[in-house]
C-alpha positions as CSV (number, residue, x, y, z in Angstrom):
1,X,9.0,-28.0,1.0
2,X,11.1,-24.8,1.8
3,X,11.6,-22.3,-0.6
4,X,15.2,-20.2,-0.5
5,X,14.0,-16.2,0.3
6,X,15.8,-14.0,-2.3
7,X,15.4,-10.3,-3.3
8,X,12.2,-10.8,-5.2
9,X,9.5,-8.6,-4.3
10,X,6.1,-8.1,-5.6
11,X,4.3,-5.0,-5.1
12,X,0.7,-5.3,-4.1
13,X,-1.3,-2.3,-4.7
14,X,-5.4,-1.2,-5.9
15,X,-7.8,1.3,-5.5
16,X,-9.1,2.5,-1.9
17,X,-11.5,0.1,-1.0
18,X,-9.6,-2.7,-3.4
19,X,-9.0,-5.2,-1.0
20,X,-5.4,-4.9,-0.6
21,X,-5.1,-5.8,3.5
22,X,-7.4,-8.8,3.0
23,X,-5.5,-10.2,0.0
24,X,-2.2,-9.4,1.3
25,X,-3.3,-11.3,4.8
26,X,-4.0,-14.2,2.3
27,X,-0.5,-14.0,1.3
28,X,0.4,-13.9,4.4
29,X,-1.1,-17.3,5.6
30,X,1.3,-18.7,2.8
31,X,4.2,-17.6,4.4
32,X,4.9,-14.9,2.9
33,X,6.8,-11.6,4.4
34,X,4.3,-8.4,3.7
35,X,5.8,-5.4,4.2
36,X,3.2,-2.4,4.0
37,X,3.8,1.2,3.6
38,X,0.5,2.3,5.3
39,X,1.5,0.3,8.6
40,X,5.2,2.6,7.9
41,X,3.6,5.9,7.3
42,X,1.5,5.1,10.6
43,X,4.9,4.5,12.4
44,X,6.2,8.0,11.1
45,X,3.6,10.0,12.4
46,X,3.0,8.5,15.6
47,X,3.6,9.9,19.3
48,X,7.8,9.9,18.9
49,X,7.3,9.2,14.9
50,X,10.6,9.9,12.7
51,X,7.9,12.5,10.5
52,X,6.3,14.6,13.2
53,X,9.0,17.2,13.4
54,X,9.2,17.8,10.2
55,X,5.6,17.8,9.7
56,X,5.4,20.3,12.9
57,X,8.1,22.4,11.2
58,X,6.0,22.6,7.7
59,X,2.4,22.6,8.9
60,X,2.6,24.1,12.1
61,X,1.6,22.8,15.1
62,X,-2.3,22.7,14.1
63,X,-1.5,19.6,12.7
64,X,0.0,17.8,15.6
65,X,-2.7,16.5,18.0
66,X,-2.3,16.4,21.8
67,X,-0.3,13.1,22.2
68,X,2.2,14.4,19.3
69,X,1.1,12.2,16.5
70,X,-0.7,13.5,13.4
71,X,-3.9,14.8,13.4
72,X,-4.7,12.9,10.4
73,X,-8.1,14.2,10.2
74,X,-7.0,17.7,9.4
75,X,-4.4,17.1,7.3
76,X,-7.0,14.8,5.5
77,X,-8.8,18.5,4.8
78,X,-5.7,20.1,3.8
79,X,-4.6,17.7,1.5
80,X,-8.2,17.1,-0.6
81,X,-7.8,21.2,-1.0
82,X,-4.8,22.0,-1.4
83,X,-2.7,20.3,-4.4
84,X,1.1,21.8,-3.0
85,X,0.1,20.7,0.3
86,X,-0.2,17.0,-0.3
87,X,3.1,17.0,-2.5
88,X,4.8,18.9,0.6
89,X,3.4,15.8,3.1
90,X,4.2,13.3,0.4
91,X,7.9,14.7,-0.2
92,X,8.4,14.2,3.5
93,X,6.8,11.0,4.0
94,X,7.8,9.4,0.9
95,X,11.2,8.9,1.2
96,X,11.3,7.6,4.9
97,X,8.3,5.0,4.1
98,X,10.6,3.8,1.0
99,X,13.8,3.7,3.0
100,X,12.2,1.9,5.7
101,X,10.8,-0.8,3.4
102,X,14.2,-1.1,1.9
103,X,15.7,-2.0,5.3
104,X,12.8,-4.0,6.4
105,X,13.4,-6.3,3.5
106,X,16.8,-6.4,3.8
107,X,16.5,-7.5,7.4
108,X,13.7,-9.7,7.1
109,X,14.5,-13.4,7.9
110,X,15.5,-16.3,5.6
111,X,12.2,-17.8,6.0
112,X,10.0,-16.2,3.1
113,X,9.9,-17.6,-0.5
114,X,9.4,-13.4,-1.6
115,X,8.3,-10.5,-0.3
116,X,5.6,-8.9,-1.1
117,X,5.4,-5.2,-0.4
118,X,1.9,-3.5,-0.3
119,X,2.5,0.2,-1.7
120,X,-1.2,1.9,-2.2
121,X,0.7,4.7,-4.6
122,X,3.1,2.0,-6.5
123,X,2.1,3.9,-9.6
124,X,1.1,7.6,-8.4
125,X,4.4,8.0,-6.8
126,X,8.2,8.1,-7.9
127,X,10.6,5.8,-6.9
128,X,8.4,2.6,-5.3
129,X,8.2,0.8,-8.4
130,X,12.2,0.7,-8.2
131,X,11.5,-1.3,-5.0
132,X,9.6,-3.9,-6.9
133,X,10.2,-7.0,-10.0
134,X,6.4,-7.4,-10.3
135,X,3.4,-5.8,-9.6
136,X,0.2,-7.2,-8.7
137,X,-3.2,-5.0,-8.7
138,X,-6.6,-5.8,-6.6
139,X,-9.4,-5.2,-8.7
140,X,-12.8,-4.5,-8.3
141,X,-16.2,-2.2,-9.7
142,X,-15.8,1.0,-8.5
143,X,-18.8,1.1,-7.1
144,X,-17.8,-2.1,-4.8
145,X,-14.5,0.5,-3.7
146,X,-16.8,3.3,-2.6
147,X,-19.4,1.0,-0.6
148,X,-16.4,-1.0,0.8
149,X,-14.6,2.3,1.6
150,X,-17.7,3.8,3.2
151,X,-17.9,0.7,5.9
152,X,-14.8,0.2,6.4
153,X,-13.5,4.1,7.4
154,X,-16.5,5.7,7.7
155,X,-15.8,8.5,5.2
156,X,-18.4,10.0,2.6
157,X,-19.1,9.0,-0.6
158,X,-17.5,12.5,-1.3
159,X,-14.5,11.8,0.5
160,X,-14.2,8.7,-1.3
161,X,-14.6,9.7,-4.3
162,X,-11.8,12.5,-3.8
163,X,-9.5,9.5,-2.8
164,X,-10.0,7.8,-5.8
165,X,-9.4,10.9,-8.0
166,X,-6.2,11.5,-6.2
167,X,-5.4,7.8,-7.8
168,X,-4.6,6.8,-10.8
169,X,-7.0,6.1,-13.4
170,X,-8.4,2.4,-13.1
171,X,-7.9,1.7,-16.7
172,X,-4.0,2.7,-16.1
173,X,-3.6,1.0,-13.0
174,X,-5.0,-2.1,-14.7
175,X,-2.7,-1.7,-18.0
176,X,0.6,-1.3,-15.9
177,X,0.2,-4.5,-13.9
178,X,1.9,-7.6,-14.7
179,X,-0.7,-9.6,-12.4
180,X,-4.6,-9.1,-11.8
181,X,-6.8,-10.1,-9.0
182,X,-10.1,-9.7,-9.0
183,X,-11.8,-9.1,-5.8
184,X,-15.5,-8.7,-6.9
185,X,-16.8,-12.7,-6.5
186,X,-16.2,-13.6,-2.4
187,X,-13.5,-14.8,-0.3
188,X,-13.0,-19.0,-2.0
189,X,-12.8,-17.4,-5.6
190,X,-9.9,-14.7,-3.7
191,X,-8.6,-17.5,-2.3
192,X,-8.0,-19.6,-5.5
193,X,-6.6,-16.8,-7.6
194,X,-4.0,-16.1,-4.3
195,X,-3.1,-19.7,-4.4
196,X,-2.7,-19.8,-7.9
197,X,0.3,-16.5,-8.0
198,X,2.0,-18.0,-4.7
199,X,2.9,-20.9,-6.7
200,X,3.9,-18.5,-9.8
201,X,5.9,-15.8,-7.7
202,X,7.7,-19.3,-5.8
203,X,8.5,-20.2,-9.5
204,X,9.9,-16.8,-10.6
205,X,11.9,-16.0,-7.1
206,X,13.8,-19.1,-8.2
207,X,14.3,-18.0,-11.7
208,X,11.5,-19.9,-13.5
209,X,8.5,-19.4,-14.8
């Protein structure tokens, strides 16, 4: 059965180490258009990226490596220490990555029954959750984020923790979502609890519940 593609989007977001990209890929084997803003904000600050001069022109050329993309490792540093640096990296990067999704929706083809755009900072940041009609949260113990973190990008336990305390609060990320999946009990129990919203966000991008 096909399914009419409207404007419906869902935003996907969770902590670091959540399982966002693994529960989005799920989606994704539905048929489902993801649009992520971390695969975006990667495109902006690449070699050519629509970000890099006007991250060269506020940070200095420090923070552009040799083949012109950002050297995200040292603006990692700045950022964790310095508050007004990360809102001056976010207020540049912010609006492209939004703007991009907007215009990737818009352009994706009629073959999707919603979209489903994957925002880490749905909640920390202004203006994403405009972008969205329902917002679904990955859940898990945060001692399951930092170990999963840990493996997956090498960082500290003290980096990741830093990450996390530049998020919002689990308890608040938790209240604010209209949909939860938890991500603590392997990949068949993810795989049911995916299964289970595709047919709900199919129902409500038709106008039913």
């Amino acid at each position: 059965m096909s399914h009419r593609i409207g404007s419906y989007r869902v935003g996907l977001t969770g902590g670091i180490g959540s399982g966002k990209s693994i529960v989005a890929a799920l989606f994704a084997k539905c048929g489902v258009t993801i649009i992520d803003s971390d695969a975006i904000s990667h495109s902006l600050t690449q070699p050519g990226g629509a970000a890099i001069a006007a991250i060269r022109t506020a940070f200095g050329d420090s923070y552009i490596d040799a083949s012109g993309a950002l050297d995200r490792a040292r603006m990692r540093q700045l950022v964790f220490s310095d508050v007004s640096a990360k809102q001056h990296l976010e207020a540049i990067l912010h609006p492209m990555i939004r703007e991009q999704m907007r215009t990737q929706a818009e352009a994706a083809a009629d073959n999707s029954p919603y979209f489903m755009l994957v925002i880490p900072l749905l909640f920390e940041t202004a203006n994403y959750h405009e972008l969205v009609q329902r917002t679904l949260v990955v859940d898990c113990a945060e001692a399951t984020q930092i170990a999963r973190a840990m493996e997956r990008s090498g960082l500290t336990e003290q980096d990741v923790r830093a990450i996390m305390a530049g998020q919002i609060a689990r308890a608040e990320r938790l209240r604010r979502a209209d949909d939860i999946i938890q991500n603590d009990a392997g990949l068949e129990t993810l795989q049911m609890q995916v299964a289970h919203l595709h047919e709900r966000y199919i129902a409500l991008s038709a106008g039913s519940d």
